[in-house]
Backbone as a ProteinNet text record, in pm:
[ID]
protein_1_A
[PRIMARY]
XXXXXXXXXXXXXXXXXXXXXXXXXXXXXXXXXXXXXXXXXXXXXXXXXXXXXXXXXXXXXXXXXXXX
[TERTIARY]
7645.8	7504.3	7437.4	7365.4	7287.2	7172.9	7130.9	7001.2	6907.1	6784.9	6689.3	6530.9	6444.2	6362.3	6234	6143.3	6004.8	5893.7	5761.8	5665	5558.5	5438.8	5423.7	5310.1	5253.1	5111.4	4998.7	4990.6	4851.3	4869.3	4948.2	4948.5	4999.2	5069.6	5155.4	5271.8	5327.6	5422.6	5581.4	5622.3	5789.8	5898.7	5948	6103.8	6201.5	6309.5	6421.8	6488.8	6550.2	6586.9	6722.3	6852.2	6952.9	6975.7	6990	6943.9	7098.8	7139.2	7228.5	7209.2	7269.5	7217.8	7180.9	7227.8	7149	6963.9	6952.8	6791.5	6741.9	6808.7	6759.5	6589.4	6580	6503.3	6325.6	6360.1	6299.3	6227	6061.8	5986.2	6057.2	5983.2	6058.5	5891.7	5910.8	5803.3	5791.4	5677.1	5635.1	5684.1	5768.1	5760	5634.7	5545.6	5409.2	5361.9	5247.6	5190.9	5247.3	5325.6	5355.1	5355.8	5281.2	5233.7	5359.3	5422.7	5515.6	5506.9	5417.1	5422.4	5460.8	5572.6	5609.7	5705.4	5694.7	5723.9	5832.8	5958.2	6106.3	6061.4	6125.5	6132	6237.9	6283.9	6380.6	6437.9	6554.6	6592.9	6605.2	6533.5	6561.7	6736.4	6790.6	6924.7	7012.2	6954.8	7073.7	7031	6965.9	6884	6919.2	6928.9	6906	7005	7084.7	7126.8	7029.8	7075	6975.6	6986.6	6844.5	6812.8	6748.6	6750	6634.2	6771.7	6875.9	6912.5	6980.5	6961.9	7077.1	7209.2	7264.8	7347.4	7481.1	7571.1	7658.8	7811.7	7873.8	8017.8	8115.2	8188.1	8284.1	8355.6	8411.3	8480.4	8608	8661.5	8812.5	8866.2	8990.5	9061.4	9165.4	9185.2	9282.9	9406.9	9457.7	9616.6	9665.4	9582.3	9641	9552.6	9463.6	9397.7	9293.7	9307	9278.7	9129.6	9085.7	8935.9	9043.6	8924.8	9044.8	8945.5
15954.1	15969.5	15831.6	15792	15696.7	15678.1	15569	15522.1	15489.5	15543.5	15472.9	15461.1	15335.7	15297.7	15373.6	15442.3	15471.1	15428	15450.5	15402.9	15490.9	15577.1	15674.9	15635.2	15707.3	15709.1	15725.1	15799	15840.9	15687.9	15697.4	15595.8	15432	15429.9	15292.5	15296.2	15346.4	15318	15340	15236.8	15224.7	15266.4	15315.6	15434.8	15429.5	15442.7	15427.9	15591.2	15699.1	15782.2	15812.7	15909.2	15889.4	16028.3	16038	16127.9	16161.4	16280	16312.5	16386.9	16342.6	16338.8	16448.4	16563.5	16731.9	16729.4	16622.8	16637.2	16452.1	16414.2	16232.4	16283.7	16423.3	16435.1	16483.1	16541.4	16606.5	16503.1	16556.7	16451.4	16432.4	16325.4	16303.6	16266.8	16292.3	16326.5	16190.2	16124.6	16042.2	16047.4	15957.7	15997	15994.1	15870.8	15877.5	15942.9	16020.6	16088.9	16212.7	16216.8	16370.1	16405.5	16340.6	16329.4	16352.8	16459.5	16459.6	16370.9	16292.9	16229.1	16062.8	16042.7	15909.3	15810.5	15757	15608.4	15567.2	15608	15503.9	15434.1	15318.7	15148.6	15111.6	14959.5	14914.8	14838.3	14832.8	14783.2	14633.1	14509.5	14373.6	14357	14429.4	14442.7	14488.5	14537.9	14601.4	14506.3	14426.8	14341.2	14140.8	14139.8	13978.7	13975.2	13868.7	13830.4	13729.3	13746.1	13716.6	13571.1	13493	13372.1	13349.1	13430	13441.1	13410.5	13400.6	13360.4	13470.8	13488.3	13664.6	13616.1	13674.4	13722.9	13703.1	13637.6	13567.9	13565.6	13646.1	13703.9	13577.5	13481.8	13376.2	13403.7	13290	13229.2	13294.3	13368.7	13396.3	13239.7	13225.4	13105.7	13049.2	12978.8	12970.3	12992.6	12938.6	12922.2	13078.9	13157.4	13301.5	13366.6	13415.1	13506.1	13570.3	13552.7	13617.8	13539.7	13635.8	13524.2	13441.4	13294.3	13226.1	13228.1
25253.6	25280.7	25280.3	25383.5	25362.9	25283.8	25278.5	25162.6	25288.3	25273.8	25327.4	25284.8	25382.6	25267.6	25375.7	25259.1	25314.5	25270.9	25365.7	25317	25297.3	25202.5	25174.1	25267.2	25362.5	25449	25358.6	25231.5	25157.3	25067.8	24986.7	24905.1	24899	24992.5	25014.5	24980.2	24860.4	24777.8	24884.8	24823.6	24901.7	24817.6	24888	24804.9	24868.4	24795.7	24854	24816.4	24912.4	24888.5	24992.4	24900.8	24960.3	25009.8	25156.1	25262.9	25356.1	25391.4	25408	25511.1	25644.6	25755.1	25839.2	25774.6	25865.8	25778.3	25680.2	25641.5	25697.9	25782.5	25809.9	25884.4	25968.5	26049.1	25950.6	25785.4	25746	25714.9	25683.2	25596.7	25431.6	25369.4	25258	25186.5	25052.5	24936.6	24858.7	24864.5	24776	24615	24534.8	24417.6	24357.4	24372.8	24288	24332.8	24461.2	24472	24490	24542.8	24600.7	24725.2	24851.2	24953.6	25049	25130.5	25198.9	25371.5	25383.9	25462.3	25454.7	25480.4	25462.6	25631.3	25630.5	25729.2	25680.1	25754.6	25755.7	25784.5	25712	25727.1	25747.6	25826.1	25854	25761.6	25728.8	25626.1	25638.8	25558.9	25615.1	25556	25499	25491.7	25601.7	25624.9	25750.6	25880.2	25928.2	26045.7	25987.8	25847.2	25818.7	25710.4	25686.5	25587.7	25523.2	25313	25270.2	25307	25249.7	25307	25459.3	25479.8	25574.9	25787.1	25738	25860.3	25953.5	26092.7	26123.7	26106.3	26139.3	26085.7	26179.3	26196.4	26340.5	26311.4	26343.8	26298.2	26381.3	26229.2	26263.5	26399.1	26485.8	26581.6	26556.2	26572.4	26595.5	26602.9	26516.6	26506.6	26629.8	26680	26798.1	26765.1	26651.6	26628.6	26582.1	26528.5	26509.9	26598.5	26671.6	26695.2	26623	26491.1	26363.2	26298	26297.2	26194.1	26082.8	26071.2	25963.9	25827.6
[MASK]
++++++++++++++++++++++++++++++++++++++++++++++++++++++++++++++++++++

């Protein structure tokens, strides 16, 4: 099941809840308020590695084929 992060529309508050994908489509419930209307967010994890730079998968090595 994946983790993903929301943002509550009444209150602001951001949550992270772990969602299992026949309910990815359902709304999901504020813990502080209660408010079942909330905003998936993109994860700057899944888009950036930390330090701020993207993210660029090494050169395959010449002498094996093989990442070195």
């Amino acid at each position: 099941m994946p983790i993903f992060e929301y943002s509550c529309k009444q209150c602001g508050h951001t949550f992270e809840k772990l969602v299992s994908r026949s309910r990815m489509k359902d709304a999901q419930q504020c813990p502080d308020c209660g408010a079942v209307e909330a905003d998936k967010l993109v994860s700057a994890f899944s888009s950036k590695i930390a330090g701020g730079g993207d993210y660029t998968a090494p050169a395959p090595s010449r002498s094996g084929g093989g990442f070195s």
